[in-house]
C-alpha positions in Angstrom: -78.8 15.3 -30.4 -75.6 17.4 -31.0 -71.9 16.6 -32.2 -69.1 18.8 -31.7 -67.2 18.0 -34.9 -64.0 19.6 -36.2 -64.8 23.0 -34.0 -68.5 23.3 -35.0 -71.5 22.3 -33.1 -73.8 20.6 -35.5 -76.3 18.7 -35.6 -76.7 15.0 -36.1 -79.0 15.3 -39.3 -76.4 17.3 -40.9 -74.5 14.4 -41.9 -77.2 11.9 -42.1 -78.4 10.5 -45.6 -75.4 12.8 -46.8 -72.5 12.4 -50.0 -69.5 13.2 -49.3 -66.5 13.5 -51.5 -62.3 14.0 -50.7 -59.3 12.8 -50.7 -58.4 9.9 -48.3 -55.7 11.3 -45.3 -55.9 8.9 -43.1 -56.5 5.0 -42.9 -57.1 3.9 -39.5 -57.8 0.4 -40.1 -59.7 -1.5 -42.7 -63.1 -0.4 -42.1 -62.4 3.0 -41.2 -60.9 5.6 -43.1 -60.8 9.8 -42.5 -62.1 11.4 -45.7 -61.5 15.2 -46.4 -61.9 15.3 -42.7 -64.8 13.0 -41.8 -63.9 10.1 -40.2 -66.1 7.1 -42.0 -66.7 3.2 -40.4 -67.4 1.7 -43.8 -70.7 -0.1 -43.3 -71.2 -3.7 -43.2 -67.3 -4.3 -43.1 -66.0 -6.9 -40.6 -62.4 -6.0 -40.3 -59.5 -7.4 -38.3 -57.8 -5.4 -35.3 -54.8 -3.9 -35.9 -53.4 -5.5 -33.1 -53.2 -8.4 -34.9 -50.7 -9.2 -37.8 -53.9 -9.9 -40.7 -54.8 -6.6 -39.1 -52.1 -4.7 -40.0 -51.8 -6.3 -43.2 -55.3 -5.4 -43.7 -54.8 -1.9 -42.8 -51.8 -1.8 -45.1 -53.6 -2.7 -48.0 -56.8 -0.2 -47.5 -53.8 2.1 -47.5 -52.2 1.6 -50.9 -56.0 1.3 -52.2 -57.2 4.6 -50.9 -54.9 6.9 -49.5 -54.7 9.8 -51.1 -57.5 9.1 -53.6 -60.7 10.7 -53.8 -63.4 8.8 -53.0 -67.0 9.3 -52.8 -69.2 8.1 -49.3 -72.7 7.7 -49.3 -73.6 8.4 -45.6 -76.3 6.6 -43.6 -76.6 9.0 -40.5 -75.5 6.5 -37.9 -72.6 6.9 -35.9 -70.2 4.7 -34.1 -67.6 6.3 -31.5 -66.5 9.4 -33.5 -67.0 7.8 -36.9 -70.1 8.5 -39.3 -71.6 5.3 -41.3 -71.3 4.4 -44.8 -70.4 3.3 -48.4 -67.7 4.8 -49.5 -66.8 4.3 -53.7 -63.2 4.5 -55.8 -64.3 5.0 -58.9 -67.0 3.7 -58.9 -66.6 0.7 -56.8 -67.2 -0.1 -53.4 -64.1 -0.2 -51.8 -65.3 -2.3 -48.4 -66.1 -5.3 -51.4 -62.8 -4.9 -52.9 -61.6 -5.5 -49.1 -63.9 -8.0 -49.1 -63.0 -9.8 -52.5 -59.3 -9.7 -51.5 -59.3 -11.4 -48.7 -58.6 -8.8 -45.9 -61.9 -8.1 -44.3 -65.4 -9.8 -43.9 -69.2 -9.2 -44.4 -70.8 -8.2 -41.5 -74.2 -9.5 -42.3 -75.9 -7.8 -39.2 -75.5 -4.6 -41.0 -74.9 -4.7 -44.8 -77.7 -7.3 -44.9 -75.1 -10.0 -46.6 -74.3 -7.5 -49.4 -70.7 -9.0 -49.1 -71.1 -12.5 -48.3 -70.5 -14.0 -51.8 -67.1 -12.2 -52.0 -65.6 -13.5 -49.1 -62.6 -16.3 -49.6 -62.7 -19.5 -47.6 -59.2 -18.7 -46.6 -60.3 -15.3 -45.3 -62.8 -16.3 -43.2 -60.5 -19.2 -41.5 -57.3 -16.5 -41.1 -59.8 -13.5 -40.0 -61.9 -16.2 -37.9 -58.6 -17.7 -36.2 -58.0 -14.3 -34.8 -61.4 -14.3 -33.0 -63.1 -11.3 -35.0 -65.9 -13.2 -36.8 
């Protein structure tokens, strides 16, 4: 299949199993964050909506993390809405476990295969759970 992405027609391959590297311009929401660009669902992140208040504080925090640093994504080739899938590193670490470790988001076992399960905090899974997300 083809995308029509940021005035070009390309083609879906072209971003799949792909690195990409840039500054951070945009933080939509915990899990999804626009890099150099390229808008990127971090993969196996369980986020809260931003129409909640955890959401917005969760968005807030991704946003003093990452905004305007330059991070390096590791992308899978999937896509979800307008979004391209994957891991996505600040110096080194993966920031959807720091979002994880600090309480703001939580692992989404169906796709990161529990790669974040063992950072989540009880009290993040009963606030994030309470909204109805997880």
């Amino acid at each position: 299949w083809r995308v029509f992405l940021f005035g070009f027609l390309m083609s879906a391959p072209a971003f799949a199993d792909r690195t990409i590297e840039g500054r951070v311009t945009v933080v939509r929401d915990v899990d999804t964050i626009v890099v150099a660009g390229t808008p990127v669902r971090l993969n196996g992140l369980d986020g809260p909506e931003t129409s909640t208040r955890i959401g917005r504080e969760a968005r807030s925090f991704m946003t003093r993390l990452v905004r305007g640093e330059t991070v390096t994504c590791q992308l899978n080739g999937d896509r979800t809405y307008d979004r391209w899938v994957g891991i996505c590193f600040l110096d080194g670490e993966d920031i959807a476990a720091i979002a994880v470790a600090n309480g703001y988001a939580l692992d989404c076992r169906r796709y990161s295969g529990g790669r974040y399960r063992d950072l989540e905090t009880p009290a993040a899974r009963s606030r994030i759970r309470r909204a109805g997300y997880c």
